[in-house]
Every structure is written in C-alpha cells, then in structure tokens.
Legacy VTK file of the C-alpha trace (Angstrom):
# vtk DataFile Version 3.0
C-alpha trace
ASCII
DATASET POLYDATA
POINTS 300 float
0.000 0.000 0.000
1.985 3.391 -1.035
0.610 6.506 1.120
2.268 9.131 -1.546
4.431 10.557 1.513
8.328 11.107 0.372
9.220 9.261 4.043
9.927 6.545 5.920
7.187 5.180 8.095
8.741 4.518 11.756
5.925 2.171 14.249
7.284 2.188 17.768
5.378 -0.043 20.236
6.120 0.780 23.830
5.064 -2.275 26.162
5.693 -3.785 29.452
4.566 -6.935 30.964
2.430 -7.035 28.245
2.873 -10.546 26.454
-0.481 -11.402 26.626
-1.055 -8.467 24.481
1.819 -7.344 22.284
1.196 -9.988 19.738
-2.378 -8.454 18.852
-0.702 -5.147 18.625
1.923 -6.404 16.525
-0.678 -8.132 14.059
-2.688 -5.175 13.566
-0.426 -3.358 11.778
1.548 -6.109 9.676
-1.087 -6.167 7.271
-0.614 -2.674 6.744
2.607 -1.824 6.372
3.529 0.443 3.611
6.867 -0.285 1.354
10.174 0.869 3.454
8.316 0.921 6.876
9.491 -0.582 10.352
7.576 -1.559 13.617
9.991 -1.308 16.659
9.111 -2.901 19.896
10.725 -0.991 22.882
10.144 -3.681 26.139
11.998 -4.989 29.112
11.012 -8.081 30.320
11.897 -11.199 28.973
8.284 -12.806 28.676
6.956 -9.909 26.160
10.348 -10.056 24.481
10.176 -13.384 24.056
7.061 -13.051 22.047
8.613 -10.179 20.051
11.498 -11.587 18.796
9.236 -14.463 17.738
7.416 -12.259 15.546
10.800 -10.650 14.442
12.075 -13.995 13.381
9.296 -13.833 11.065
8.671 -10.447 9.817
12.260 -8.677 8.590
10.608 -5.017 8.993
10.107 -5.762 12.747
13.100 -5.537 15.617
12.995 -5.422 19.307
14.749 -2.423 21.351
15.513 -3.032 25.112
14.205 -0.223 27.296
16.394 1.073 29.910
13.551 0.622 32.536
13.538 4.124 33.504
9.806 5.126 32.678
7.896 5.562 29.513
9.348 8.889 28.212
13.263 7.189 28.092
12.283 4.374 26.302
10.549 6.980 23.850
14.073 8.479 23.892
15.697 5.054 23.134
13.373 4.417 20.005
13.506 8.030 18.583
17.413 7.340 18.664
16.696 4.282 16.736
14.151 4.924 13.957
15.072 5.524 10.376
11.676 6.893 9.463
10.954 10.365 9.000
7.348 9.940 10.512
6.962 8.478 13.338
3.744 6.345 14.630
3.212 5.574 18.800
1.308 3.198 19.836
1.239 0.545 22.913
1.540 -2.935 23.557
-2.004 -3.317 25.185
-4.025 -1.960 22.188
-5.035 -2.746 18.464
-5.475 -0.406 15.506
-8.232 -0.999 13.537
-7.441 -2.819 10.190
-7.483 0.841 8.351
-5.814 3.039 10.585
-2.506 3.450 9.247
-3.675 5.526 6.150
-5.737 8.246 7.661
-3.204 8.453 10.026
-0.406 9.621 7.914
-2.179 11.448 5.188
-2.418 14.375 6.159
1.544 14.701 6.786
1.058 15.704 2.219
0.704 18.857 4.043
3.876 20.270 5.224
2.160 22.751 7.810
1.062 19.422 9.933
3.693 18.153 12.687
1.500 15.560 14.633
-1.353 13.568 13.716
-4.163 11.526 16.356
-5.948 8.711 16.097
-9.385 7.827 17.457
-9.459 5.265 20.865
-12.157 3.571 20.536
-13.229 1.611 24.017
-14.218 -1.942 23.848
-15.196 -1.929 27.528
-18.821 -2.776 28.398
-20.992 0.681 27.879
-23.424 -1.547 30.806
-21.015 -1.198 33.874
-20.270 1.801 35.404
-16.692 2.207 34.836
-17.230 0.907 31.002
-19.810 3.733 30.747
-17.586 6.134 31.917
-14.911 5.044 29.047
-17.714 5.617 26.156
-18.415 8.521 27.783
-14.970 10.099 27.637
-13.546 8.750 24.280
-16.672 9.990 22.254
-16.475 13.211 24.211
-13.171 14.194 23.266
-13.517 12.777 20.054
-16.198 15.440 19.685
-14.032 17.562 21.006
-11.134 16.869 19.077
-13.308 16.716 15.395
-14.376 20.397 16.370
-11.051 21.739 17.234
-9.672 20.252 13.555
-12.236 21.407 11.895
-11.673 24.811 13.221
-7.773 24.971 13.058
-6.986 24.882 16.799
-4.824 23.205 18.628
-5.502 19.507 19.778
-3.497 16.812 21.762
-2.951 13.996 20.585
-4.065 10.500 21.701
-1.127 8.316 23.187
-2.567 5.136 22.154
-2.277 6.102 18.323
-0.851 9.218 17.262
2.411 10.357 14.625
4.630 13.072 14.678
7.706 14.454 12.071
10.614 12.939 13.303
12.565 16.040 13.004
10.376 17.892 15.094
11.076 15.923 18.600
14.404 15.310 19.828
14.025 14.348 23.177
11.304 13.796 25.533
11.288 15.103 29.219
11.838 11.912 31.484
9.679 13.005 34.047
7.023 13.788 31.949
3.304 12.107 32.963
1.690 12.629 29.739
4.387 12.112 27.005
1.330 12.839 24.172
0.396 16.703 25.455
4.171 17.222 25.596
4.871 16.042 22.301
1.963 17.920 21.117
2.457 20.952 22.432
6.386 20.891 21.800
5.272 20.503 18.052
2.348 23.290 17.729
5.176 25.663 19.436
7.152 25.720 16.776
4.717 26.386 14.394
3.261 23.116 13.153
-0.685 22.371 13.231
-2.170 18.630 15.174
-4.386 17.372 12.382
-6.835 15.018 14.018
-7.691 11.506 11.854
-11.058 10.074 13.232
-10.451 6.973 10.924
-7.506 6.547 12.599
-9.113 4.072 15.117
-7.383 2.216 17.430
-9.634 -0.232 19.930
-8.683 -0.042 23.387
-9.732 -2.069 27.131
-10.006 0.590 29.442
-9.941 0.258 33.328
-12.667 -1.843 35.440
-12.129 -0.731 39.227
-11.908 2.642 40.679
-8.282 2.174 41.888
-6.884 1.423 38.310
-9.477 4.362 36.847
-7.681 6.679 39.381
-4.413 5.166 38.650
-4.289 5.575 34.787
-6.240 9.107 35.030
-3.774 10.475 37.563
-1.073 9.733 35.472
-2.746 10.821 32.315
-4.321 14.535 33.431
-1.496 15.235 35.353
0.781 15.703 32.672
-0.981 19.014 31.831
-0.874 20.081 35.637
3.263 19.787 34.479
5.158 22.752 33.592
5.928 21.783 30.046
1.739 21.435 29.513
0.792 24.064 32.139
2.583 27.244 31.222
1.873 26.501 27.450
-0.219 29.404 25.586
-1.815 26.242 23.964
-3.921 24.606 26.461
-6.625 21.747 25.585
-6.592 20.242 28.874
-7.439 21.523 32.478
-10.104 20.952 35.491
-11.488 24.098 34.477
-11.293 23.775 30.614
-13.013 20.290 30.859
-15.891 21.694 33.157
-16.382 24.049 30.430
-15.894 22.597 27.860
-17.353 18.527 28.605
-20.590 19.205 31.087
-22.730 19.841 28.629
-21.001 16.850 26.137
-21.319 14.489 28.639
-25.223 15.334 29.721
-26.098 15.134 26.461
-24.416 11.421 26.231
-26.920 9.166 28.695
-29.934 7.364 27.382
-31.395 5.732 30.347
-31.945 7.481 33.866
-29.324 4.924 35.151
-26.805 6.215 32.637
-27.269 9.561 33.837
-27.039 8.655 37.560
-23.546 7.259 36.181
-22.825 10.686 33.967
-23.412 12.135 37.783
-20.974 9.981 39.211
-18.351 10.987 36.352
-18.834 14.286 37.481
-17.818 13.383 40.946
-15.141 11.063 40.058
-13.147 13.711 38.081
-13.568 16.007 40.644
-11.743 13.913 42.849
-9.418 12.744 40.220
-8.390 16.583 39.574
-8.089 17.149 43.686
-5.494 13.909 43.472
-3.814 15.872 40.695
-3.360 19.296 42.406
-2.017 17.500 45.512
0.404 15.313 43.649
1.668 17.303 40.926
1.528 20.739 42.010
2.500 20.443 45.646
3.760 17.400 46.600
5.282 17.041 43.119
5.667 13.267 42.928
8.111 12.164 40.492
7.259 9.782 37.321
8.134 6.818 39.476
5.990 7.099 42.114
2.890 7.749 39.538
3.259 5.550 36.776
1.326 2.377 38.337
1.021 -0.579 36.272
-3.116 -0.772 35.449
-3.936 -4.504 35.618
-6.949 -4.496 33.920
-6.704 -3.214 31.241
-4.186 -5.949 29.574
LINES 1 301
300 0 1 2 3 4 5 6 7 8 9 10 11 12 13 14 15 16 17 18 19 20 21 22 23 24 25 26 27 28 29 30 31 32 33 34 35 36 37 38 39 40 41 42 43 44 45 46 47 48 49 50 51 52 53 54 55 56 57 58 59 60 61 62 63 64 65 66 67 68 69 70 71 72 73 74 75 76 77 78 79 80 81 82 83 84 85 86 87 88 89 90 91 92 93 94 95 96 97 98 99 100 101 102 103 104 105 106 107 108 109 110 111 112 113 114 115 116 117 118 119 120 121 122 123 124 125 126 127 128 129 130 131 132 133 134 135 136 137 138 139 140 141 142 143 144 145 146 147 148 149 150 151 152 153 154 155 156 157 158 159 160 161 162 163 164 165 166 167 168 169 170 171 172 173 174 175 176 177 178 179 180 181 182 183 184 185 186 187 188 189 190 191 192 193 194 195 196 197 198 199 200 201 202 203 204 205 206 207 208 209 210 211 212 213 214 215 216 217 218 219 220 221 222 223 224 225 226 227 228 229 230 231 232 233 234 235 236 237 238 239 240 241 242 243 244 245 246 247 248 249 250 251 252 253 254 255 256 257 258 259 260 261 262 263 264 265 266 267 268 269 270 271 272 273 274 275 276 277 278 279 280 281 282 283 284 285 286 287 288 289 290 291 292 293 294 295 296 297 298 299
C-alpha cells in the first residue's frame, strides 16, 4: 500500500509486561505496512520479548529495542534514537489499531504545515457497567471535542494510544514527563506546526474496570498538563477548568437511560476527585514519574 508521503514510516510499540497483548498489537499493523516501513518494539522483560522476537524472526521489517527501565518517556528516547523513518507512529503494547488506521493516520503529513497527527481510541469496555460507561463517555467526548477543534484549526493533543509526529520535530522527551502525548503535542504546535486530528484513525482499546486502576491511569494521564511543560503553554486543551467548560454539557447530552445519567453524575464526581489527586500530587507534593506511573492490571 503506497501513502504518496516522500518518508519513511517509523511504528514504535512501547510495552511492558504485556505478552499477553503485544502480539495483537503487533498483528494489527503487519497487514498494513507500507513499502520501506518498520515496527519497533521498545520492552523490558523477557516474557513480552520473548514473544517479540518471535514475531521478528518472522517479519524482517520488525526488531525489538531493550528499554532502559527508567519510565515511559526514556524508552521513547531510546526508540527516537533508533528509527530511520521520518514519521513516526506511537502506539502501545495493550491496544489494536483498527485494520485501516494506518492511512488516515499519515495522510495528512502531504501537508507540510502538519507536525502531529491523532488517532481515534475507541473503548471496547462494556458501555453496561459503570466504569465501562464512563470510558464511552470520555472517548466519544473528546472525540467530539477533538473533530471540532480540527475542523476549526486549533490546537488539539494527541491520543497516546495512536498518534504520529515528524521525526525532526522531537528530539528528546522530558523523562519526568506524565503525559508524554500533550508534551509532544504541544512541543510541536510551538514551533509552528498544526495537530491534524484523523477520526479513521481508530485504534480499539480495554479501558480500566475498578476505581483504583481508573484513578491510577487518570492520575497519570491529566497530570501531565498540571506539568510545567503542559501548564505554562499558551496552547492549552486540557485543564479541570477547561473540561468543566468545555465537557458538562457533552457528557449530559451522552446518557440514554436514567441509570446512565445517575452514572454521567458519578463521572462528574469522580473527576472532581481525580483533579483534587492531581493538584495534591503534581503541584505540591510534586511526585516524580516513578511514584505515579502504576502498572493498570486491567486493562491488559
């Protein structure tokens, strides 16, 4: 399949743990892969690399890279030393792209204004449990979101389960940084560069089922833009206060049965408390990557 781009196409696959997984996510993008592309696996442990260099054995275009084990962000750093592609895809070891997602994805990159491009979660949870409600809720809310903002030229950030950027544009990534996909993104509209958003672009992903693992991965997640390198940005997308403004009246809209709306209530709640969580750990106690990044169970 040729994608008319004058680059090299560059998959990295960040995973940990995750050999129950990283096969799936390896599969989904095989079929694919354009001429002169490579999938990179960055991973640790010996059980998912195990199943990795299986699939290397196979498939020339595919290569494991160890990961130093010091958080997400320096195994970013490893693979961006590594890639020979001039565009670069992210994705994780715990998800799958949909069977068409590779295209939209790097389209728009024709356009030489466009640094970064996201893709579309999609969540496969339940939508008839409370925590998979929550996940519909969310993704089609900032999908919503996101769709507007492209449509109207502003800025966006991009998903971390699926997203690409120019190579040239990101050198290094912070190693302390929570949310390595606002930082990317707003590293890249800094210097000029528009986020294009690809709602083809899907990629399918298991989100959490207990409230510890939901705090866990949210935590993480919205306190990357309670960070510096998010926070003192002129380009902000993310914030307690932008999200009450922008996703109350989103996420009302989203219930369709009085118990779905009880559970839209309970959102409400829950991110209040998840933003409280974020103040105190980020911006006062300032917790380092270590002590946030928890591994979410279940969600493999």
């Amino acid at each position: 399949m040729a994608y008319n781009l004058p680059t090299m196409l560059s998959i990295v696959i960040t995973a940990f743990r995750e050999a129950a997984t990283v096969g799936r996510a390896i599969e989904s993008f095989l079929p694919q892969l354009p001429a002169h592309a490579e999938i990179m696996v960055i991973c640790p442990d010996p059980e998912t690399t195990a199943v990795v260099d299986g699939y290397a054995a196979q498939y020339p275009a595919l290569r494991h890279v160890a990961d130093p084990q010091r958080g997400k962000p320096a195994a970013l750093n490893v693979g961006l030393k590594a890639v020979r592609g001039d565009v670069v895809v992210l994705s994780d070891g715990d998800v799958v792209v949909a069977d068409d997602a590779l295209a939209p994805l790097v389209a728009p990159f024709e356009d030489p204004r466009v640094g970064a491009v996201s893709g579309h979660p999609i969540s496969t949870s339940p939508r008839d449990t409370l925590l998979g409600y929550w996940s519909h809720a969310l993704t089609v809310g900032i999908h919503q979101i996101r769709q507007a903002r492209d449509e109207a030229g502003q800025f966006l950030v991009c998903s971390g389960y699926l997203f690409a950027f120019r190579r040239a544009l990101v050198e290094h990534v912070p190693e302390d940084a929570l949310a390595e996909d606002a930082v990317i993104s707003h590293h890249i509209a800094g210097q000029g560069y528009r986020i294009g958003y690809a709602p083809q672009a899907r990629v399918f992903v298991k989100y959490p089922t207990t409230y510890r693992d939901w705090l866990r991965q949210k935590v993480r997640s919205a306190g990357g833009s309670a960070q510096d390198y998010v926070r003192k940005s002129p380009l902000r997308m993310r914030s307690a206060w932008l999200e009450m403004l922008n996703g109350t009246r989103l996420a009302l809209r989203f219930p369709h049965t009085p118990r779905e709306f009880l559970w839209t209530l309970l959102l409400f709640v829950a991110r209040l408390h998840l933003w409280l969580l974020v103040f105190i750990n980020v911006r006062l106690l300032r917790r380092p990557l270590k002590a946030l990044w928890r591994r979410v169970e279940t969600t493999k």
